[in-house]
PyMOL CGO cylinders between C-alpha atoms (Angstrom):
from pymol import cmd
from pymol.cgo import CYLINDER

trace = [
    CYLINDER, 29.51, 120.50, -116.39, 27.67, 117.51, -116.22, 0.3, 1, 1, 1, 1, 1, 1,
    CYLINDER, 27.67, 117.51, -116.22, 30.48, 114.71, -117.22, 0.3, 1, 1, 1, 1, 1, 1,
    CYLINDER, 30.48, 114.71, -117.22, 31.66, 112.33, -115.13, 0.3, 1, 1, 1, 1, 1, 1,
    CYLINDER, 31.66, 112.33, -115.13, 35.32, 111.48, -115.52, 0.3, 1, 1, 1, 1, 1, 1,
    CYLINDER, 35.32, 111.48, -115.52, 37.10, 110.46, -112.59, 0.3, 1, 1, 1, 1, 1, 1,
    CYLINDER, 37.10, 110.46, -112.59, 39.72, 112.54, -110.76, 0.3, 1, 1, 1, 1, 1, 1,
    CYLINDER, 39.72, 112.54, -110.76, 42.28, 110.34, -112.13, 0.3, 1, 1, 1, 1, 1, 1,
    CYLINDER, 42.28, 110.34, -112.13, 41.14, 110.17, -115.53, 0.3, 1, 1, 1, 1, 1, 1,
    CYLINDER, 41.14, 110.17, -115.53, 41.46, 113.92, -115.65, 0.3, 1, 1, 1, 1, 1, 1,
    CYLINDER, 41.46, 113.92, -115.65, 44.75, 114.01, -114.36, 0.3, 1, 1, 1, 1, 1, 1,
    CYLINDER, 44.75, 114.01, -114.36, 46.30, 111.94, -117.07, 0.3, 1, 1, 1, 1, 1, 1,
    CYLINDER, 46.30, 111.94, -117.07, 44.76, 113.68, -120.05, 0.3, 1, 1, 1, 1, 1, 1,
    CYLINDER, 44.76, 113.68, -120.05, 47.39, 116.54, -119.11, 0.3, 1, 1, 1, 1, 1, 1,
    CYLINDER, 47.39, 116.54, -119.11, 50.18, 115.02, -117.90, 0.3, 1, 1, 1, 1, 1, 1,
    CYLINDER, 50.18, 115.02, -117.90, 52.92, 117.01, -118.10, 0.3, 1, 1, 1, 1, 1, 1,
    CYLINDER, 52.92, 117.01, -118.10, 50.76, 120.21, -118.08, 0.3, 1, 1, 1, 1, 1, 1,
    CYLINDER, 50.76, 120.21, -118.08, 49.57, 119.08, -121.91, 0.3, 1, 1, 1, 1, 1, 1,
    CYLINDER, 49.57, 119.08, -121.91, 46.12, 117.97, -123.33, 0.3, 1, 1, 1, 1, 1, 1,
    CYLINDER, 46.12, 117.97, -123.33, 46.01, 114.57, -124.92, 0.3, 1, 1, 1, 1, 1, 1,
    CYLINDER, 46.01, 114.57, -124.92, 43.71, 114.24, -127.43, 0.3, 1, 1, 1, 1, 1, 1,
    CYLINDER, 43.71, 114.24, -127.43, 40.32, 113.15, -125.22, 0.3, 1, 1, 1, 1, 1, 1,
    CYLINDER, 40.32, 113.15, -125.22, 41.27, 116.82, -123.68, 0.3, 1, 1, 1, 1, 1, 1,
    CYLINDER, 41.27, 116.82, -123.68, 41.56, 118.41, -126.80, 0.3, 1, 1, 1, 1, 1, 1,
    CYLINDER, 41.56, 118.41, -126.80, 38.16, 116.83, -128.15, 0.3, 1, 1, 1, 1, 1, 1,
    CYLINDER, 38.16, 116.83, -128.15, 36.04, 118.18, -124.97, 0.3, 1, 1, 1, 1, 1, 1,
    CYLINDER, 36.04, 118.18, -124.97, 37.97, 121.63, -124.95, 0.3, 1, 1, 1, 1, 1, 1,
    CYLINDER, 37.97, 121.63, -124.95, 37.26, 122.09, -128.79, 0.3, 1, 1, 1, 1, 1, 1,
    CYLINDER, 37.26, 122.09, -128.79, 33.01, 121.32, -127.64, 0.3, 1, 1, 1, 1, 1, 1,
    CYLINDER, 33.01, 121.32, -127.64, 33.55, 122.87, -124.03, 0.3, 1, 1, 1, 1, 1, 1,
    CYLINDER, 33.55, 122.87, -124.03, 34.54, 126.29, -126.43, 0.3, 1, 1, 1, 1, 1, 1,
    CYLINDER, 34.54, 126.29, -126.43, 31.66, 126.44, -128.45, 0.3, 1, 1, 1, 1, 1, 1,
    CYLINDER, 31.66, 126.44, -128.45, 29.48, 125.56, -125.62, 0.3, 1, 1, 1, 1, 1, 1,
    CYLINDER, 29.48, 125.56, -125.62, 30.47, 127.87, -123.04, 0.3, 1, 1, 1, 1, 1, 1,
    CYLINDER, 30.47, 127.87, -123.04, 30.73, 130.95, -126.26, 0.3, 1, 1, 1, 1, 1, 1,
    CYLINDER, 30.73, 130.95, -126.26, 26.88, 130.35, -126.86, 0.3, 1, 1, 1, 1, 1, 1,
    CYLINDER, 26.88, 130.35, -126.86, 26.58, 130.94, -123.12, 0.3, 1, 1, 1, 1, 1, 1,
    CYLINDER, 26.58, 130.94, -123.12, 24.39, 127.51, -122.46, 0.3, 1, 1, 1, 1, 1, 1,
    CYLINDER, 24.39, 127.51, -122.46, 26.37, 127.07, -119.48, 0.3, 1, 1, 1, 1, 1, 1,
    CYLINDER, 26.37, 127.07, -119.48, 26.03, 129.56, -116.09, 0.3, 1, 1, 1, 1, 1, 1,
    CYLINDER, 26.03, 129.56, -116.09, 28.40, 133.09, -116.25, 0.3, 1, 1, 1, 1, 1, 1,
    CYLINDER, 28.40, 133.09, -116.25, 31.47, 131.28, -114.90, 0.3, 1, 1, 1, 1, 1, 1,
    CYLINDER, 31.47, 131.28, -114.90, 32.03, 128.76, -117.83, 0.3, 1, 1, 1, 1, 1, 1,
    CYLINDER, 32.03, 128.76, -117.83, 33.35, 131.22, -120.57, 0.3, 1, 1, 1, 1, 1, 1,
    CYLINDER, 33.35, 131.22, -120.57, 36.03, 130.65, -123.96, 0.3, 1, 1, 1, 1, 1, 1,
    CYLINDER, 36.03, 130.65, -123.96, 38.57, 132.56, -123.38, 0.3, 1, 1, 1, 1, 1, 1,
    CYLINDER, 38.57, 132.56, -123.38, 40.46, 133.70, -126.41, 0.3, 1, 1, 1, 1, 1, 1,
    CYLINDER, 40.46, 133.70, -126.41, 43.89, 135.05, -127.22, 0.3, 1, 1, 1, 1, 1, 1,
    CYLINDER, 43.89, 135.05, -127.22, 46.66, 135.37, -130.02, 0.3, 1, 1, 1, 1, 1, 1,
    CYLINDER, 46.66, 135.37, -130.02, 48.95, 132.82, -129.95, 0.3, 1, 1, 1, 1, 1, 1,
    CYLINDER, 48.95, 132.82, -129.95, 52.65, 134.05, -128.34, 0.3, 1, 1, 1, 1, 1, 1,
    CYLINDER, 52.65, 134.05, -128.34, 54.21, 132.01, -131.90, 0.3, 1, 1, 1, 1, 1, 1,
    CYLINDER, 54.21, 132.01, -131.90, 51.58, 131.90, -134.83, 0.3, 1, 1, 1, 1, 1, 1,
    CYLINDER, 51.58, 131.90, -134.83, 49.66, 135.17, -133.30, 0.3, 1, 1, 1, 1, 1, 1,
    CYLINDER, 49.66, 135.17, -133.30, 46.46, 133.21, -134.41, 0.3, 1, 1, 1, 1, 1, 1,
    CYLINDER, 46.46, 133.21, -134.41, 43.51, 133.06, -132.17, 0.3, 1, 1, 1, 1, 1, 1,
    CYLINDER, 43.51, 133.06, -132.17, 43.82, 130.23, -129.48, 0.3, 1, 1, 1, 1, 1, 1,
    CYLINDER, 43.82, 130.23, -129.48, 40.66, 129.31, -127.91, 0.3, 1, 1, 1, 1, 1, 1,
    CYLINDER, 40.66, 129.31, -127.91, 40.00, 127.82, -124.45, 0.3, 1, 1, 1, 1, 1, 1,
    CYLINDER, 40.00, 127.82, -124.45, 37.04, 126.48, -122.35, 0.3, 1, 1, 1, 1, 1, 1,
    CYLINDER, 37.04, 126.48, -122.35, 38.11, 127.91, -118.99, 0.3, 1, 1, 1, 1, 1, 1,
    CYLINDER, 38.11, 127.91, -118.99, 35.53, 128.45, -115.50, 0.3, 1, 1, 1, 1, 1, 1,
    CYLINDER, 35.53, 128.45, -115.50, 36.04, 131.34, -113.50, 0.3, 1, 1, 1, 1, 1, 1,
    CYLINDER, 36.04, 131.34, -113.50, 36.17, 132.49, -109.86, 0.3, 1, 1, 1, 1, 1, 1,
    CYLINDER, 36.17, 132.49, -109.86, 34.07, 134.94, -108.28, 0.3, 1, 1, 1, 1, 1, 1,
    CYLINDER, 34.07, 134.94, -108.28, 35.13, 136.64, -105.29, 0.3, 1, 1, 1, 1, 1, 1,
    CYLINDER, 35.13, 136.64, -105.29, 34.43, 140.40, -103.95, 0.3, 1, 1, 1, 1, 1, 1,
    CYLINDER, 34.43, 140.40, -103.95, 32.53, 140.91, -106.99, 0.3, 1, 1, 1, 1, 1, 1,
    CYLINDER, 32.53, 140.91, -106.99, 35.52, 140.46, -109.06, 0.3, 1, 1, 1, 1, 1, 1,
    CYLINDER, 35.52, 140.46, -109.06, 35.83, 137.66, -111.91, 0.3, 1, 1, 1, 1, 1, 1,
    CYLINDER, 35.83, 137.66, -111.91, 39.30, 135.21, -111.96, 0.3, 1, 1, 1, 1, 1, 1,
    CYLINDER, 39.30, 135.21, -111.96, 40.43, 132.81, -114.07, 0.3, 1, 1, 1, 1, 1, 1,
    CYLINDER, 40.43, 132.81, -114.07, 42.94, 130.64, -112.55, 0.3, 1, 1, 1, 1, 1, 1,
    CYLINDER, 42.94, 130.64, -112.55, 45.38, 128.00, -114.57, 0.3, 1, 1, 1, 1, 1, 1,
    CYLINDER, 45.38, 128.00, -114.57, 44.81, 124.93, -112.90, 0.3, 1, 1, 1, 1, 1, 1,
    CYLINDER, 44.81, 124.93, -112.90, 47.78, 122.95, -114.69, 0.3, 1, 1, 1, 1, 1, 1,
    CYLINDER, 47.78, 122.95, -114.69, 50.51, 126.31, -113.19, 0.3, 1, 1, 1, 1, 1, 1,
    CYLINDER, 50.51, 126.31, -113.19, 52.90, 128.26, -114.86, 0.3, 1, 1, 1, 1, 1, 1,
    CYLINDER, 52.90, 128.26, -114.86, 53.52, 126.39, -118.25, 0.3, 1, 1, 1, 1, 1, 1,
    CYLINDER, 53.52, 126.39, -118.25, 50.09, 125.95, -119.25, 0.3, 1, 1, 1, 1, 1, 1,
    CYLINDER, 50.09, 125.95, -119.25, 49.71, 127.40, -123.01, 0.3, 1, 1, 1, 1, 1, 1,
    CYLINDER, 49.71, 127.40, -123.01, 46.98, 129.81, -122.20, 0.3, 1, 1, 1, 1, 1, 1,
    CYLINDER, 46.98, 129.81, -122.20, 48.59, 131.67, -119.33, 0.3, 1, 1, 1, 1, 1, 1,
    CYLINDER, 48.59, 131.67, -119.33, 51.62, 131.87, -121.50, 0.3, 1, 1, 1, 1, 1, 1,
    CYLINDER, 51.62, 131.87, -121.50, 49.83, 133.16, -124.48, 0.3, 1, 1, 1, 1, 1, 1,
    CYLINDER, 49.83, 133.16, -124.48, 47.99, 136.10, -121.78, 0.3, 1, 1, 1, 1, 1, 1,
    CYLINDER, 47.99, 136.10, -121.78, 51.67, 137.03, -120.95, 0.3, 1, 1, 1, 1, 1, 1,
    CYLINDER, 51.67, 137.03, -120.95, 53.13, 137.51, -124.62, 0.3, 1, 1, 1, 1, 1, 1,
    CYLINDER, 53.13, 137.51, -124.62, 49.49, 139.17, -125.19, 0.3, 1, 1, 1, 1, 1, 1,
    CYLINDER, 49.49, 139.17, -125.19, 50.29, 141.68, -122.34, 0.3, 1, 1, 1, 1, 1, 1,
    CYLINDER, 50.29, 141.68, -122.34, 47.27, 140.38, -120.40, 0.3, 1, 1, 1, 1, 1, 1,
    CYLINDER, 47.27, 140.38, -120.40, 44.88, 141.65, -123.73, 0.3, 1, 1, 1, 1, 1, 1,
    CYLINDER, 44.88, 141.65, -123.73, 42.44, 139.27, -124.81, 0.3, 1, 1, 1, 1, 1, 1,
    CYLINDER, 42.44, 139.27, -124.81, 38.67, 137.98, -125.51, 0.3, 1, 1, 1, 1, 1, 1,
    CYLINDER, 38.67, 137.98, -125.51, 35.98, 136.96, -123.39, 0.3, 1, 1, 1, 1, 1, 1,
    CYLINDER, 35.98, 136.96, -123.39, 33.52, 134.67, -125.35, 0.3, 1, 1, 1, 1, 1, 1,
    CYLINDER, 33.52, 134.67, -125.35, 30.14, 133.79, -123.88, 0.3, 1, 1, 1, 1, 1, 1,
    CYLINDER, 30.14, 133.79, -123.88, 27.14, 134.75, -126.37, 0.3, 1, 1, 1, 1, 1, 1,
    CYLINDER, 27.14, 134.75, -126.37, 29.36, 137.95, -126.81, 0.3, 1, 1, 1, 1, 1, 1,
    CYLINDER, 29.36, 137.95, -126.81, 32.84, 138.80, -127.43, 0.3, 1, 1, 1, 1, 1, 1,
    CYLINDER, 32.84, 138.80, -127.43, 34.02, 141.05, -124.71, 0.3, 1, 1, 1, 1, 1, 1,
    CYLINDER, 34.02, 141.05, -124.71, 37.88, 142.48, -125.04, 0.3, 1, 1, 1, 1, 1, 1,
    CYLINDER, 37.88, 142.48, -125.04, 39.21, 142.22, -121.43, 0.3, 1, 1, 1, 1, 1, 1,
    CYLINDER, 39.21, 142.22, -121.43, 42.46, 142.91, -119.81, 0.3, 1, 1, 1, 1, 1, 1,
    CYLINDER, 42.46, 142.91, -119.81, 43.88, 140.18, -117.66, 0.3, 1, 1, 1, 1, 1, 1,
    CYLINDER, 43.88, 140.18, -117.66, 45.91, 141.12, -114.72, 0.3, 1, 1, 1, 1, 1, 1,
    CYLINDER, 45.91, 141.12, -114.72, 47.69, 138.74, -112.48, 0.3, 1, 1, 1, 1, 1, 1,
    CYLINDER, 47.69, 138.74, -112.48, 47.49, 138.42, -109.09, 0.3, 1, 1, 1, 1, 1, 1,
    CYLINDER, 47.49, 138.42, -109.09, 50.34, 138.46, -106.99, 0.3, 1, 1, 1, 1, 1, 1,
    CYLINDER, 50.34, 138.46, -106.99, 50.79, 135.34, -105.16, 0.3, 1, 1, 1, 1, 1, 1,
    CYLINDER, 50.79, 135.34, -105.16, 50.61, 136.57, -101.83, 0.3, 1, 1, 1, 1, 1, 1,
    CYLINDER, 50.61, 136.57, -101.83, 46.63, 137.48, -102.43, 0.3, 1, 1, 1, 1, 1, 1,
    CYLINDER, 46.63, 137.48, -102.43, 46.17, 134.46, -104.75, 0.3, 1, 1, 1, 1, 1, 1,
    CYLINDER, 46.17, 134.46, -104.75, 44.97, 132.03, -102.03, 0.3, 1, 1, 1, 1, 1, 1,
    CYLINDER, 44.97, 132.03, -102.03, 41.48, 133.22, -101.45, 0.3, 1, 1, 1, 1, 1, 1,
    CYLINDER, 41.48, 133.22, -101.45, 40.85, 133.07, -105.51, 0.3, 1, 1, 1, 1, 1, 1,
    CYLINDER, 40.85, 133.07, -105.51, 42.26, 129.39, -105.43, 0.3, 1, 1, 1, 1, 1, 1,
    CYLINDER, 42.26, 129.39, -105.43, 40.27, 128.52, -102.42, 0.3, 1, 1, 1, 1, 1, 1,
    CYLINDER, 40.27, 128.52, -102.42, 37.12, 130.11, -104.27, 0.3, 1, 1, 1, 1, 1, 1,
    CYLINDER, 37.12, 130.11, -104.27, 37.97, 128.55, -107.77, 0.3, 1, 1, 1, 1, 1, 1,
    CYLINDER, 37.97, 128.55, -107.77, 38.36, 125.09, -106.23, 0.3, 1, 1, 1, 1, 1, 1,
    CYLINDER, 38.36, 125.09, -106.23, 34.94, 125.26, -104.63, 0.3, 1, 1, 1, 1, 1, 1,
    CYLINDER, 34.94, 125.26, -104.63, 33.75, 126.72, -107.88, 0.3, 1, 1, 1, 1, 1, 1,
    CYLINDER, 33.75, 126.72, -107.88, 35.29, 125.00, -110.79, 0.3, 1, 1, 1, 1, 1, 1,
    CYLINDER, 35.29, 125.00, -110.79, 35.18, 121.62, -110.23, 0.3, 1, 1, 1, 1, 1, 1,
    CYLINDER, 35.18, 121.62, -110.23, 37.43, 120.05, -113.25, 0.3, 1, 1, 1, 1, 1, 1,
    CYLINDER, 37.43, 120.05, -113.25, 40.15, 122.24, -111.84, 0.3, 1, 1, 1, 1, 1, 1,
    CYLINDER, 40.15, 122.24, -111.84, 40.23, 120.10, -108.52, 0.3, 1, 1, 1, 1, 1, 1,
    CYLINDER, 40.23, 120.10, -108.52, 42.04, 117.04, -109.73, 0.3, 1, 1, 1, 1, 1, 1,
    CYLINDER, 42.04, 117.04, -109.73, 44.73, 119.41, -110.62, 0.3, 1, 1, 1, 1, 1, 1,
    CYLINDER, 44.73, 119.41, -110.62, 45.67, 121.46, -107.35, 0.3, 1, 1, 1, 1, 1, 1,
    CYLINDER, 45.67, 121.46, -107.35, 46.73, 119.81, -104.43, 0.3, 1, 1, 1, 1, 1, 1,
    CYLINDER, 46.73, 119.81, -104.43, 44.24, 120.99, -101.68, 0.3, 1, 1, 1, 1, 1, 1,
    CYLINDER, 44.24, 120.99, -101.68, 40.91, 120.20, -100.79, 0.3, 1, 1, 1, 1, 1, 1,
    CYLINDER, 40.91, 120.20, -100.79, 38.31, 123.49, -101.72, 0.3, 1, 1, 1, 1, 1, 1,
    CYLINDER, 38.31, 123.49, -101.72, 37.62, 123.91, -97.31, 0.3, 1, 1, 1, 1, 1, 1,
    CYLINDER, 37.62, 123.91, -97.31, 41.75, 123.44, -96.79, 0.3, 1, 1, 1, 1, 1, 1,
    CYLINDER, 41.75, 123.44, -96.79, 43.42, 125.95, -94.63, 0.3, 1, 1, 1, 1, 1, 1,
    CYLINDER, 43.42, 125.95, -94.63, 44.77, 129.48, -95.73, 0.3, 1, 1, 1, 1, 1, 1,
    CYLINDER, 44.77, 129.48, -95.73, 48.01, 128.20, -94.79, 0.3, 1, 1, 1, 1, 1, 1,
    CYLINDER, 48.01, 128.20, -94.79, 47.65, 125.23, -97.61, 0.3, 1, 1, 1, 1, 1, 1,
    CYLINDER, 47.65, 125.23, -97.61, 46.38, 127.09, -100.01, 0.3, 1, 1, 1, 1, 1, 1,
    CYLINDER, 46.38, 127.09, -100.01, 49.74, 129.66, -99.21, 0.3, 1, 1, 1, 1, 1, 1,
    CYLINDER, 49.74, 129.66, -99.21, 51.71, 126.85, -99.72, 0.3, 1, 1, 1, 1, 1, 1,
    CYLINDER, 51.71, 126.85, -99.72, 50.90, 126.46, -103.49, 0.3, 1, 1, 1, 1, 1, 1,
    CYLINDER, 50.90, 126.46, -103.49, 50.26, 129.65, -104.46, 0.3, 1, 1, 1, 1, 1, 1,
    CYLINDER, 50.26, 129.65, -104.46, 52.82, 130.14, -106.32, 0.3, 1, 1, 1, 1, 1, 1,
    CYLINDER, 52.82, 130.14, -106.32, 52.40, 127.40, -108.70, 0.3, 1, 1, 1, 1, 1, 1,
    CYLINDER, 52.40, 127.40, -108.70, 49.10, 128.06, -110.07, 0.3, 1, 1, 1, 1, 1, 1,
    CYLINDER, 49.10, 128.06, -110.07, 48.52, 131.91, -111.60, 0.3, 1, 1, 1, 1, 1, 1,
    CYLINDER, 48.52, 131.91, -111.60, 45.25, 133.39, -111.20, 0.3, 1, 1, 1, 1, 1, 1,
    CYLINDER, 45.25, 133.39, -111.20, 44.22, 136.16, -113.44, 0.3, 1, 1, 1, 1, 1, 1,
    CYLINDER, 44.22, 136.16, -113.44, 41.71, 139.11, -112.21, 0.3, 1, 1, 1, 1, 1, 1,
    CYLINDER, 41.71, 139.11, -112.21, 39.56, 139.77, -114.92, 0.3, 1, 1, 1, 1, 1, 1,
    CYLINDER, 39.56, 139.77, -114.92, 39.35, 143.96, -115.82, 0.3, 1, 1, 1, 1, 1, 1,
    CYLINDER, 39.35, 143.96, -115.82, 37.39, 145.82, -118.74, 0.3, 1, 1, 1, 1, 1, 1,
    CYLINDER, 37.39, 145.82, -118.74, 39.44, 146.59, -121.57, 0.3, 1, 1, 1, 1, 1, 1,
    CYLINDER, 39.44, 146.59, -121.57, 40.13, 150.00, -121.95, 0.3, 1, 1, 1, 1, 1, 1,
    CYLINDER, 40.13, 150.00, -121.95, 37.85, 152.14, -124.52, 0.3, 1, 1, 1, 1, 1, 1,
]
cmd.load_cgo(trace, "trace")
């Protein structure tokens, strides 16, 4: 994406799975850049109602591509407001990137989620501070975290 921040710097602007505000400054640019599509396909705004207000939350999220599927993967885990938000949603939300698109998220079961983490981490590189294992790691590594970070397969909305 073109900024340099250092691994560590990255790490502590969501400590405890949470954005401080430096991370909620880029993410607010990061959305409108990646909706105007000036970045390549991966780097899209993901949007979705809120699970408490049910207003439109907007984030700046890079995808996986693998098998000619899209993923989006949470790279701070489980409590991370977005992949919270897809859950009370029912996996229904918005695709932004020049276009809105409605999608349906589905999540992938963690026993098949190691491949997409493998492929995010070489793809996605702000998401690498976050997940304990090097993008060339092991199957076996990538098994052994599976569980903590959900990864989303990306699926047309139905008509």
């Amino acid at each position: 994406m073109g900024v340099l921040i250092s691994d560590e710097r990255l790490r502590r602007m969501y400590q405890g799975g949470r954005a401080d505000r430096t991370a909620t400054r880029f993410a607010r640019v990061w959305s409108r850049v990646f909706a105007l599509g000036l970045q390549p396909r991966r780097w899209v705004t993901l949007e979705v109602p809120g699970r408490v207000t049910g207003r439109p939350t907007r984030f700046p999220l890079g995808m996986a591509d693998l098998d000619g599927r899209w993923y989006l993967v949470s790279m701070l885990g489980e409590d991370c407001n977005w992949v919270r938000n897809v859950r009370a949603a029912g996996g229904h939300a918005t695709l932004i990137r020049r276009r809105r698109r409605d999608v349906v998220l589905e999540e992938v079961p963690v026993a098949d989620r190691p491949r997409v983490l493998r492929r995010y981490l070489q793809t996605v590189p702000g998401g690498r501070p976050h997940i304990p294992v090097a993008p060339d790691a092991p199957l076996a590594e990538l098994e052994a975290v599976a569980a903590r970070y959900p990864a989303f397969r990306v699926l047309p909305a139905p008509a």
